[in-house]
C-alpha positions as CSV (number, residue, x, y, z in Angstrom):
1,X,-18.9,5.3,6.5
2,X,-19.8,6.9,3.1
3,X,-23.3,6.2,1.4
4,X,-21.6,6.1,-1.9
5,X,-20.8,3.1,-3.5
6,X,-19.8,4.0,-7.2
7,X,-17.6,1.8,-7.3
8,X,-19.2,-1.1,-6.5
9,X,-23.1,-0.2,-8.3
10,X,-20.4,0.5,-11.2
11,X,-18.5,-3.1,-11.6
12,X,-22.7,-4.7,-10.6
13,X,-23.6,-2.7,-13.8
14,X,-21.0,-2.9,-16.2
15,X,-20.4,-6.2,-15.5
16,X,-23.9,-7.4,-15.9
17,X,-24.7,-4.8,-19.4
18,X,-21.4,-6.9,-20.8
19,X,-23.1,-10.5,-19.7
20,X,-26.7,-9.4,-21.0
21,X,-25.1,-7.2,-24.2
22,X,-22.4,-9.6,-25.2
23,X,-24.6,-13.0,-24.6
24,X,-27.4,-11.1,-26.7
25,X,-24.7,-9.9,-29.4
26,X,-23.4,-13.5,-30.3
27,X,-26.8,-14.9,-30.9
28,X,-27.9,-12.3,-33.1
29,X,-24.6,-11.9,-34.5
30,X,-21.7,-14.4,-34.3
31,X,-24.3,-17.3,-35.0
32,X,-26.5,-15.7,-37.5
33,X,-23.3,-14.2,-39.1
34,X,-22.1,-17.5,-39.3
35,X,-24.8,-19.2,-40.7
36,X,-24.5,-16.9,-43.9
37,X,-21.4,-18.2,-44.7
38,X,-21.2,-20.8,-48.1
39,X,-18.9,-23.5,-47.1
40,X,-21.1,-25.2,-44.6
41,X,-18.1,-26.8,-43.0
42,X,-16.7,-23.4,-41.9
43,X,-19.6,-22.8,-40.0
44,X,-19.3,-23.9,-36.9
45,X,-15.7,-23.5,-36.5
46,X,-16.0,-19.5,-37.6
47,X,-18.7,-19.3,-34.7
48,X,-16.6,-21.3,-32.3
49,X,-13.7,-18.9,-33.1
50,X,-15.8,-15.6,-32.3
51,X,-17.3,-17.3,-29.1
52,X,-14.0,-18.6,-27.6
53,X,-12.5,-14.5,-28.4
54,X,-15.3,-13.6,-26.0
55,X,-15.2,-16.0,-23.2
56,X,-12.6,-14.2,-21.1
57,X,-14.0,-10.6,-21.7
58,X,-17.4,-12.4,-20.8
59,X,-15.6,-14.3,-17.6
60,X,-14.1,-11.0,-16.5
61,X,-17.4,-9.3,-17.0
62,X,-19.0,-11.8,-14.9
63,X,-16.6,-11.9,-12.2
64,X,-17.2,-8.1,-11.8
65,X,-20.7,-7.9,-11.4
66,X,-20.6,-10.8,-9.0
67,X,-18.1,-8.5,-7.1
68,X,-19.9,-5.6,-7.2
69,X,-23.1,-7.2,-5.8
70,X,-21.7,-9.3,-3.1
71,X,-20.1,-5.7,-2.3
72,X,-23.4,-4.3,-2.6
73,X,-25.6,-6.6,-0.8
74,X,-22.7,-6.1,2.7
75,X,-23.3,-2.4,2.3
76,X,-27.3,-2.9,2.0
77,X,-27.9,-5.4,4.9
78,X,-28.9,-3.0,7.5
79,X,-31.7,-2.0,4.5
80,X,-32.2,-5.5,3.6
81,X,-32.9,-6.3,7.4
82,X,-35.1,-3.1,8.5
83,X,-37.0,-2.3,5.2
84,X,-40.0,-4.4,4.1
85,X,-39.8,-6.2,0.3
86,X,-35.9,-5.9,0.6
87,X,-35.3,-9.6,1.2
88,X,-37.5,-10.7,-1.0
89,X,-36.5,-9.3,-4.2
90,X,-32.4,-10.1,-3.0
91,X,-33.5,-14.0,-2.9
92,X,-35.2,-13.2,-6.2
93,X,-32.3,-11.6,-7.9
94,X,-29.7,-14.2,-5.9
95,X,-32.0,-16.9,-7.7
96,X,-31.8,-15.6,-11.2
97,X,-27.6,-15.1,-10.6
98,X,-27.6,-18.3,-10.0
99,X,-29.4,-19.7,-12.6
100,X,-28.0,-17.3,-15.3
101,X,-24.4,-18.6,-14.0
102,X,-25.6,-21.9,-14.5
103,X,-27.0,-21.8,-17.7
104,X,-23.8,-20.0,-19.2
105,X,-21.1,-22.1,-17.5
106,X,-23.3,-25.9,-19.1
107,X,-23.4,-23.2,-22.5
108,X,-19.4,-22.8,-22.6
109,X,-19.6,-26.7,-22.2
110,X,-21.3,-27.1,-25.6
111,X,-19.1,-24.8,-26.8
112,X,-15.9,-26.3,-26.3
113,X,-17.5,-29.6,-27.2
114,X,-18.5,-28.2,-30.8
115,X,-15.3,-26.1,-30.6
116,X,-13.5,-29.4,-30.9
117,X,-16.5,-31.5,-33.4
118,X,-13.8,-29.6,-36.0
119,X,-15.5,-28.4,-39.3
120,X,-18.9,-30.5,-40.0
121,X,-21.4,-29.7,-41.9
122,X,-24.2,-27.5,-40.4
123,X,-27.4,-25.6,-41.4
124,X,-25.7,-22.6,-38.6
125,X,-23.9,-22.7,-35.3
126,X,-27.4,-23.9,-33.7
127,X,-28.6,-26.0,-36.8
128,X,-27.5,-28.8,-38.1
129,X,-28.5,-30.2,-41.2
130,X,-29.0,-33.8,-43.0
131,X,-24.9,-34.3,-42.6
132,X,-24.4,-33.2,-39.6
133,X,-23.2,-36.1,-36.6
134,X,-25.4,-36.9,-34.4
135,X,-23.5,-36.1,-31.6
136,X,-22.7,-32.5,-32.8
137,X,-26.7,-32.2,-33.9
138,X,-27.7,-33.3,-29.9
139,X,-25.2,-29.8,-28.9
140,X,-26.4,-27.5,-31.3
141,X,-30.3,-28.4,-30.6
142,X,-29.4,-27.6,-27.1
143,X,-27.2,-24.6,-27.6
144,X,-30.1,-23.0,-29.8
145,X,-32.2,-23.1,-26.8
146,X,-29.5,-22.1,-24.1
147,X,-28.0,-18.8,-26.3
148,X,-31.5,-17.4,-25.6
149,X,-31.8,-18.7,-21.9
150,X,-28.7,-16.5,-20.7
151,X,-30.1,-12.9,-21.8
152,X,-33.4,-13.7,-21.1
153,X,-31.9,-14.2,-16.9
154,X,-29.5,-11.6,-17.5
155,X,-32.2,-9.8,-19.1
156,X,-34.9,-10.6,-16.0
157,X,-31.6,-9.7,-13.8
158,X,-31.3,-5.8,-14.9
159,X,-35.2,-5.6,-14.7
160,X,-34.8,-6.4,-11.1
161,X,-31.5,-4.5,-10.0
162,X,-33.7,-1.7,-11.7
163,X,-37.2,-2.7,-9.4
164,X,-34.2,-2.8,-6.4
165,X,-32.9,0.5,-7.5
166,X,-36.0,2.0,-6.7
167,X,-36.4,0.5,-3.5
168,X,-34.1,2.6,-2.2
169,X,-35.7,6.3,-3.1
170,X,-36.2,8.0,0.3
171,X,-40.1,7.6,0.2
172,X,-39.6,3.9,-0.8
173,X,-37.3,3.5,2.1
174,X,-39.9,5.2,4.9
175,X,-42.8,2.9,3.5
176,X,-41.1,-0.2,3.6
177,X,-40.0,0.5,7.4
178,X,-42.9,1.2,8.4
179,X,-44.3,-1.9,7.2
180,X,-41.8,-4.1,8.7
181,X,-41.7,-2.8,11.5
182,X,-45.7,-3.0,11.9
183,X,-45.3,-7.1,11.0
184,X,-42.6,-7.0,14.1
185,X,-45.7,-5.1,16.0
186,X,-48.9,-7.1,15.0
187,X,-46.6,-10.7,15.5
188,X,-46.8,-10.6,19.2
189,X,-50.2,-9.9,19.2
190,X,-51.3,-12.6,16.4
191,X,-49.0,-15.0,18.8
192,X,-51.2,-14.2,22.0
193,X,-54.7,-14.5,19.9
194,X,-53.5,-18.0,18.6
195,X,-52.3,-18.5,22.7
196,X,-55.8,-17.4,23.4
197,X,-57.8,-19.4,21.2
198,X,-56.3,-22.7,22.5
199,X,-56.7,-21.7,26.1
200,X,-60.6,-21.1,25.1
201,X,-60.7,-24.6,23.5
202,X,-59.3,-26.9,26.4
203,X,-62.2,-25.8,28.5
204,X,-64.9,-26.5,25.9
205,X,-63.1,-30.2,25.5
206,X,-63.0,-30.5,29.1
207,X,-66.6,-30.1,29.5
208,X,-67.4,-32.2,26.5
209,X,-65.9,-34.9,28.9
């Protein structure tokens, strides 16, 4: 089997730089572009219109780096079994997936629902002002949190597939085996002290009796 993988550490990359780039992009840009325009009821809907554009290329984006790093982590396992720290930063990264996947799917729920609020009038696409419905005001207080929320994971997500990268430099590698496989070593030995320590202690109750 070949040790390259371009493809697949190609569609984990590009897929997550899209997610992190594109997520970080909109907030600076489609929302604070938005906010500058006059008519205050065009606001929103301007906004809406850039993020809905952006939703499949974002989806797509997405769906590739999940690909690739599902791909990745089948071609890793024997690493992520043998070499010491390997698990733990997968979970890690498999957590902040997760999260960031959650946090963008409940965001494209707001969306749609101010996609469809029609043209109110708002401070921004995250602010309302003194006109604004209440309902649309409760999805723009939460969207100004959440538009921040997915590049900060996505963000935390490319720190870590970096940290992984260098996990697997040959040096990294030969350390991390080593530890493991002197926890494997020093287990059977920590089981029998344990073993030993309880054999010592039913004598010293039995002649307490």
């Amino acid at each position: 089997m070949s040790e390259r993988h371009t493809a697949l550490r190609s569609m984990h990359d590009l897929g997550l730089a899209a997610w992190f780039g594109g997520s970080l992009m909109g907030a600076l840009g489609v929302n604070g572009a938005a906010a500058k325009i006059d008519d205050s009821t065009q606001r929103l809907p301007v906004a809406s219109a850039g993020w809905a554009r952006w939703t499949p290329v974002n989806a797509a984006a997405i769906g590739a780096h999940l690909a690739g790093a599902v791909g990745e982590l089948v071609t890793e396992s024997p690493r992520v079994a043998a070499q010491s720290g390997v698990a733990k930063m997968s979970t890690v990264k498999t957590a902040l997936t997760v999260g960031a996947l959650a946090v963008t799917g409940y965001s494209r729920l707001l969306g749609m629902k101010l996609q469809k609020a029609g043209g109110p009038p708002v401070e921004g696409a995250t602010e309302p002002n003194y006109q604004t419905p209440s309902n649309v005001a409760s999805s723009q207080r939460q969207m100004k949190l959440l538009q921040w929320a997915i590049p900060a994971l996505t963000g935390a997500l490319v720190v870590v597939s970096a940290y992984m990268g260098e996990q697997q430099k040959p040096g990294q590698v030969f350390r991390g085996m080593l530890g493991r496989a002197g926890g494997l070593m020093a287990a059977p030995a920590a089981i029998g002290k344990m073993a030993g320590m309880g054999a010592n202690k039913r004598p010293m109750a039995m002649a307490g009796k």
